[in-house]
N, C-alpha and C positions, 0 to 999 in steps of 0.2 A: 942363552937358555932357550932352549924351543920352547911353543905353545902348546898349551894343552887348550880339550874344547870341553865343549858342554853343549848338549841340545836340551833346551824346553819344547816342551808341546804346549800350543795354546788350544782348547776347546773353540773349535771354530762356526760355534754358535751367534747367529748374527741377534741383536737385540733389540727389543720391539723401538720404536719410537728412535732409531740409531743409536744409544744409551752406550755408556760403556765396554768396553770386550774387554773381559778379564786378562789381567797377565796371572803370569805361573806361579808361584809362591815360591818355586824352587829350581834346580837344578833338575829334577826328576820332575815328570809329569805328574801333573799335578789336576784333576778333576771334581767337579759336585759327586754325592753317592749316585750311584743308576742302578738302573738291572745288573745283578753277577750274572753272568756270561750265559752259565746254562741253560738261566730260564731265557735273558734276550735271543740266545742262539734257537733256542726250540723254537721261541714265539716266532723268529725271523723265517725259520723254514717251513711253519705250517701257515701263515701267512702267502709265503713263498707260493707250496703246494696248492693252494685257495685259487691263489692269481693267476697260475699259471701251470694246469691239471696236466700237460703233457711235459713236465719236467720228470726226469728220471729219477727213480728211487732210490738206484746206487748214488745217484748227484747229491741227492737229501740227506744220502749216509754217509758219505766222504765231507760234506757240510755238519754235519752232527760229530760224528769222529774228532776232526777239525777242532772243533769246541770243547771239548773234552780233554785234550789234549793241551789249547791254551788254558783252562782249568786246571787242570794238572801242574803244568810248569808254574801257574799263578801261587798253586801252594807251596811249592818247593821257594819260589823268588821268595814269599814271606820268612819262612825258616829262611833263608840265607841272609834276608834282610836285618833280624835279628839276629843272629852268632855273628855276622859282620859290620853289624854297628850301623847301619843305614837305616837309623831311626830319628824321628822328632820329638817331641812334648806331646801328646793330649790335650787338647783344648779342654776336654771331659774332667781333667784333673787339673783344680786350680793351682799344686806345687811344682805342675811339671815343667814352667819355666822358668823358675829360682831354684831348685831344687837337683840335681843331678840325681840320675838313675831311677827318679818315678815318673811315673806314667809315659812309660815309653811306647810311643806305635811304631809299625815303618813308614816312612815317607814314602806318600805318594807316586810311585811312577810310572812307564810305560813299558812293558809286558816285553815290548822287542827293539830294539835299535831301531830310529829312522832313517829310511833311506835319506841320501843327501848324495849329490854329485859328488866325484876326489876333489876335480878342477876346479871348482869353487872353495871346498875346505882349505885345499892347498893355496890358492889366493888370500883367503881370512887370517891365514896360517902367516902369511910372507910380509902382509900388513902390519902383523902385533910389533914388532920392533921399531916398526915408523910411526907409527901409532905411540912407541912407550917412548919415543924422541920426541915428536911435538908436542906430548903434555911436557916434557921437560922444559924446549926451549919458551912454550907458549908462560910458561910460571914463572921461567924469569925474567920478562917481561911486565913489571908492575904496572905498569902507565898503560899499558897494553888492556889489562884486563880491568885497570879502574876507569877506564874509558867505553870501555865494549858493556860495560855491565851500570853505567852511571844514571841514565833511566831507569832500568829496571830495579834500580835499590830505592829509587821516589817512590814505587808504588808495592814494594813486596819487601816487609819488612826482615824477613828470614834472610835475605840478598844481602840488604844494609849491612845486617850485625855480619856477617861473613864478612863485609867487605872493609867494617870498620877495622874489625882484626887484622886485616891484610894492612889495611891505609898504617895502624898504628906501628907496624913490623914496617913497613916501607919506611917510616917517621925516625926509628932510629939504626936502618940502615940495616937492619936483620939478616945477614946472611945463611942460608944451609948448605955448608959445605957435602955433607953426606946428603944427598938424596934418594927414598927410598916409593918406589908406585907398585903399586900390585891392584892389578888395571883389570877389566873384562871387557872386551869390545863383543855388541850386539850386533848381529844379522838376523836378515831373512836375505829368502829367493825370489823375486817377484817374478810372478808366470806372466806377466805382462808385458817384459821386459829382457827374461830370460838373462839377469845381470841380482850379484851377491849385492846388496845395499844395506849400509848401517844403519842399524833402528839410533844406539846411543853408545856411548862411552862411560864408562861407571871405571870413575879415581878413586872413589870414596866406597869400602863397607863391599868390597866386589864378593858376594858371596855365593855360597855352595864349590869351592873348589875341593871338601873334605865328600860331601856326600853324591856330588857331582861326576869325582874319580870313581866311587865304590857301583855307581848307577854303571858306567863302561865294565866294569869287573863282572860286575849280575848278568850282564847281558853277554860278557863272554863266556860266563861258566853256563847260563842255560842253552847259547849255540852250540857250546862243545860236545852236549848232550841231545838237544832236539836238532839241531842245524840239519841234519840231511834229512827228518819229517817233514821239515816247514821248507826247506829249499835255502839254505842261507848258511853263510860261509862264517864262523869266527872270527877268522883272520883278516875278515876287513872290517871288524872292529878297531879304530887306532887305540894305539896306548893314553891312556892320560893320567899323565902326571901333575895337575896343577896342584894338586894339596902337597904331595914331595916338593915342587918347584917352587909352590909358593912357602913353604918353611923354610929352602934353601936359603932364599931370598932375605927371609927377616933372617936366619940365623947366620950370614954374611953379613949382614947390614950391624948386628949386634957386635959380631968380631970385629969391625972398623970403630966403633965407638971404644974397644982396649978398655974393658977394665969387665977382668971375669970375674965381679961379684956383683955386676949390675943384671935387671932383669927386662924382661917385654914387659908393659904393661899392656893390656889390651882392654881399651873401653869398650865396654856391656850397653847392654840396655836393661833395665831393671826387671821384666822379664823375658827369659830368651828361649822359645820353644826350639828353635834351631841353634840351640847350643851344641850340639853334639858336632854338627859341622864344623865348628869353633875348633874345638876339642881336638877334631883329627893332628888340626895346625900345633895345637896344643904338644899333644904328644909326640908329633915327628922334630921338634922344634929341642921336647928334653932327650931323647933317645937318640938321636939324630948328630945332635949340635950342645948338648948336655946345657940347654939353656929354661932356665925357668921363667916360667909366665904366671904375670897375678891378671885377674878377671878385676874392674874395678869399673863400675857408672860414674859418670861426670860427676854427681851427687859425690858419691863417694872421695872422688879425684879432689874436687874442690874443699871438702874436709880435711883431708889427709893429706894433703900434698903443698910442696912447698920449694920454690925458684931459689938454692944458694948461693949467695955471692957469688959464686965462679960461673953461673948458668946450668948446675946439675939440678936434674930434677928429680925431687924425692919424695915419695909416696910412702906414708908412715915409716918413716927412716931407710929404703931401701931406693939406692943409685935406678931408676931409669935410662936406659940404653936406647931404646925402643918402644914408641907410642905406637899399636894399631891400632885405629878407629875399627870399630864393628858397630858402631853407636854416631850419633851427631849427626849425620847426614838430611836429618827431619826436623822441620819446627816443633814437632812432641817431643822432640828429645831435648829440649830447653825449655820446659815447662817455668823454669823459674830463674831469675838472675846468679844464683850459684852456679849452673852448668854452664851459665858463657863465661862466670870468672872460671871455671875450671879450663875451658877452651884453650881463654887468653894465657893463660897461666902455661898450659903445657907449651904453645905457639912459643911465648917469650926464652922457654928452655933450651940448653943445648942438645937436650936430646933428640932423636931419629924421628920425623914424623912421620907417617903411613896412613893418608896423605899430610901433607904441608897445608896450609890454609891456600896457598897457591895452587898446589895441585888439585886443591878441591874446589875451588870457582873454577880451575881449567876443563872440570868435567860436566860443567854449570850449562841446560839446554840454550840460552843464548848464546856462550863461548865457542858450540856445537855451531851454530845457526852463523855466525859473525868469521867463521874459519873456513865456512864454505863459499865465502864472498870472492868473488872474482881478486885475484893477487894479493890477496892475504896473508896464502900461505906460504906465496914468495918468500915473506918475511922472515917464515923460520925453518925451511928446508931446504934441501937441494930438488932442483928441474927435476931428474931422474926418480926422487920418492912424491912429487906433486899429481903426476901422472895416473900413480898407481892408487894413492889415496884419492882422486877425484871421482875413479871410475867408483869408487863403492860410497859415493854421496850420492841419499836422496836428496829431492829437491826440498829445499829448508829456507824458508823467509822471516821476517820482522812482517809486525801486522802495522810497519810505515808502506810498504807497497799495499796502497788503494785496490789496485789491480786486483792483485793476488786477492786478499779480504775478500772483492766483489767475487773472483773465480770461488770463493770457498762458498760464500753464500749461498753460490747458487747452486753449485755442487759441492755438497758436503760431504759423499762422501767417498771421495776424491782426494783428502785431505783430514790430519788429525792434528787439532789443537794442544798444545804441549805448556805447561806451567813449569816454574823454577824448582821442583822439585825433583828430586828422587826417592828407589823404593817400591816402583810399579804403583799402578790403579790411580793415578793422578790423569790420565788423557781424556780427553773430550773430542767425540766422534757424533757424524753423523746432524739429525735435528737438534743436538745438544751442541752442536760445535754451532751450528747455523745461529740459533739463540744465543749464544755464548757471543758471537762477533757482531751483534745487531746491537744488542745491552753496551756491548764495549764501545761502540761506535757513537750510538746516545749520551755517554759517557764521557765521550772525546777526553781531553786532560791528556794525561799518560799513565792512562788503566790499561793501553793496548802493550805496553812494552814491559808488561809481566808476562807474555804472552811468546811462542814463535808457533809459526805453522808448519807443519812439515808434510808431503806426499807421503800420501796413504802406500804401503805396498801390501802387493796381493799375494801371499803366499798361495800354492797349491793345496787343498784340502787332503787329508787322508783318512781312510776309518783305521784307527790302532787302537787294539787292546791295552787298557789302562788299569791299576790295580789302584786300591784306595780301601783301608778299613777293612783287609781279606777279600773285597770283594773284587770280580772282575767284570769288565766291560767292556763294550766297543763303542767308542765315538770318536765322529771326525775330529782332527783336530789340523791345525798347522805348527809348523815347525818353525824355534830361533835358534839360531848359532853362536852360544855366546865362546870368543876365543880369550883364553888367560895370557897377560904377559906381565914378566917381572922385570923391574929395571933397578939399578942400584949403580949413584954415580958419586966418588967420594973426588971433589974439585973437578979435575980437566980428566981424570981416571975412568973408564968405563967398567963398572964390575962384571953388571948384569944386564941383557935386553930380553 
């Protein structure tokens, strides 16, 4: 299966006190409200004119024009945004995340494709199958990963209960013969470096492949149209298919399981403004692969649901084929001891998981941090794919190297503090990262091996028009490259990479 991609933009707003930098919410860029364009672009060119009395007036018009015109296309992306489905929930409207088809907006995005290097894409591109092979061989590897993660489940109790699940599947021997990943690997490009580097690897919950694809579609239909005003060619938009690719996936992964009255489950989160992403999977999954899918929370799962003697798992009387997590990945989604019996419950089943509890510690930021270690990853690939996966490692430590710690302290922000979660907005930058390893260090114990550090990279700034709520805008932002890859392995068989 080839890769399909995704670019975020992040607002490349630096913040006071080195505090936080937002990650993207989505697939599509994603920003705070600002000036719509007309008035920022007016204020920009009489400003402009102020500063500097001998710029030409045709310059001021072809800048005004300019504006107008990404105005223009801003309102047309909206209308296609809606007829084409590339909407979220309303925050403004408390139903719009339980609820289907109220309060719908369009997702957030960016007005025009990013530039991005091919040579780099096509690199990120050639990764994902090596990439969706060492989560395989690294999961089955038990010892492997109840060793890499056995500090850090002393001090982070979300590690533990994952880990216990893993330990008690290891306890009576749990094999998965069908394994199914539907992975997203992060980049950026660091100008400092001039080399593609992986931010993370996401096993678990990898989402926006539905509204992700529809974001490449927008921006080929408004080149087809504006492309020779703005200078900019369609066709080197690539195709992306992660949302067809990723349904292939699960509705292959369902055909190995043999028995066409069984369904997907997909666990929710109890409200989900980015359901409609869901949905796309949804829909290509019954049209496609005439496979039905129930929507059901852990809550739910663990009501309803129930391990048959032969290891079918059945959710209010109907056979599961196929578990997709879109849920679990956060200690809020286990607000209470029902949602990990629902976990263990589905883990102990024969059915498909999407991920495994294995493949979900394999995407865990220590396992990240522990596979960049010097011959490690001997362990689980060949010389020929070590190579290619090493050059796209930033630099990633345990805060047991002194050194390191000392280098962050003193330059923080050099480096970003990383927690056992996923989900975005979990990093710590900057004088918060400095505080953060001072506290830890006072601390001593093993409050540090909740922790990894990883080199900061520097992407290149750009200013892009961004769209948000109707409005539009221009601010800097930088760019991530997330690449989709689907794997499906039934025993020693290769389905899908």
């Amino acid at each position: 299966m080839s890769s399909s991609c995704v670019s975020h933009h992040h607002q490349a707003v630096r913040p006071r006190h080195g505090g936080r930098l937002p990650r993207p919410a989505a697939a599509s860029s994603f920003a705070p409200p600002a000036l719509p364009l007309r008035r920022r672009a007016a204020r920009a060119a009489a400003t402009s004119a102020e500063a500097a009395p001998g710029v030409a007036p045709a310059e001021e018009a072809g800048r005004l024009r300019g504006a107008a015109v990404l105005a223009e296309m801003a309102e047309e992306a909206a209308v296609w945004c809606a007829v084409h489905g590339l909407v979220v929930g309303d925050r403004a409207d408390p139903r719009s995340g339980t609820v289907p088809g109220v309060g719908l907006v369009h997702a957030p995005f960016s007005l025009l494709p990013a530039r991005f290097p091919a040579s780099f894409w096509k690199q990120a591109c050639e990764l994902a199958p090596i990439f969706n092979e060492l989560v395989d061989r690294v999961s089955l590897d038990g010892e492997f990963l109840q060793a890499a993660l056995s500090r850090t489940k002393q001090v982070d109790e979300f590690t533990a209960r994952l880990l216990g699940i893993h330990e008690k599947m290891m306890a009576i021997n749990k094999k998965e013969d069908i394994r199914l990943g539907l992975h997203r690997s992060d980049y950026m490009l660091d100008s400092e470096t001039n080399s593609l580097l992986q931010i993370e690897l996401n096993t678990i919950s990898s989402s926006f492949p539905g509204l992700g694809s529809l974001v490449s579609e927008l921006h080929r239909t408004l080149l087809n149209h504006y492309g020779k005003v703005l200078g900019l060619d369609s066709k080197r938009i690539p195709r992306n298919w992660a949302a067809t690719q990723f349904a292939e996936a699960l509705g292959k992964a369902w055909a190995e399981y043999n028995n066409d009255s069984a369904v997907v489950l997909m666990v929710v989160q109890p409200e989900e403004r980015n359901m409609y992403d869901q949905y796309w999977l949804v829909n290509h999954l019954k049209e496609s692969y005439g496979v039905t899918t129930i929507r059901k929370t852990l809550a739910q799962v663990e009501a309803e649901g129930q391990v048959l003697t032969d290891g079918t798992l059945a959710i209010d009387g109907r056979t599961v084929a196929v578990v997709y997590f879109r849920a679990g990945y956060a200690p809020t989604d286990y607000p209470s001891e029902a949602e990990w019996r629902a976990r263990l419950l589905m883990e102990q089943s024969s059915a498909i998981k999407c991920p495994s509890i294995s493949y979900h510690l394999v995407g865990m930021k220590k396992i990240q941090q522990e596979l960049a270690k010097p011959n490690v990853l001997e362990r689980f690939l060949d010389n020929k794919d070590i190579a290619k996966l090493r050059k796209s490692f930033a630099g990633l430590w345990s805060l047991d190297n002194e050194e390191i710690v000392k280098s962050a302290i003193e330059k923080p922000d050099l480096f970003v503090l990383k927690p056992q979660r996923e989900g975005g907005g979990n990093n710590i930058y900057g004088h918060d990262l400095r505080d953060m390893l001072i506290k830890l260090q006072k601390e001593q114990g093993e409050s540090l091996a909740a922790y990894i550090l990883m080199q900061r990279i520097f992407p290149k700034a750009s200013l892009t028009p961004l769209v948000r709520g109707g409005d539009c805008f221009e601010d800097l932002t930088i760019s991530e490259l997330g690449i989709y890859g689907a794997y499906l392995r039934n025993k020693d068989k290769d389905m899908l990479f």
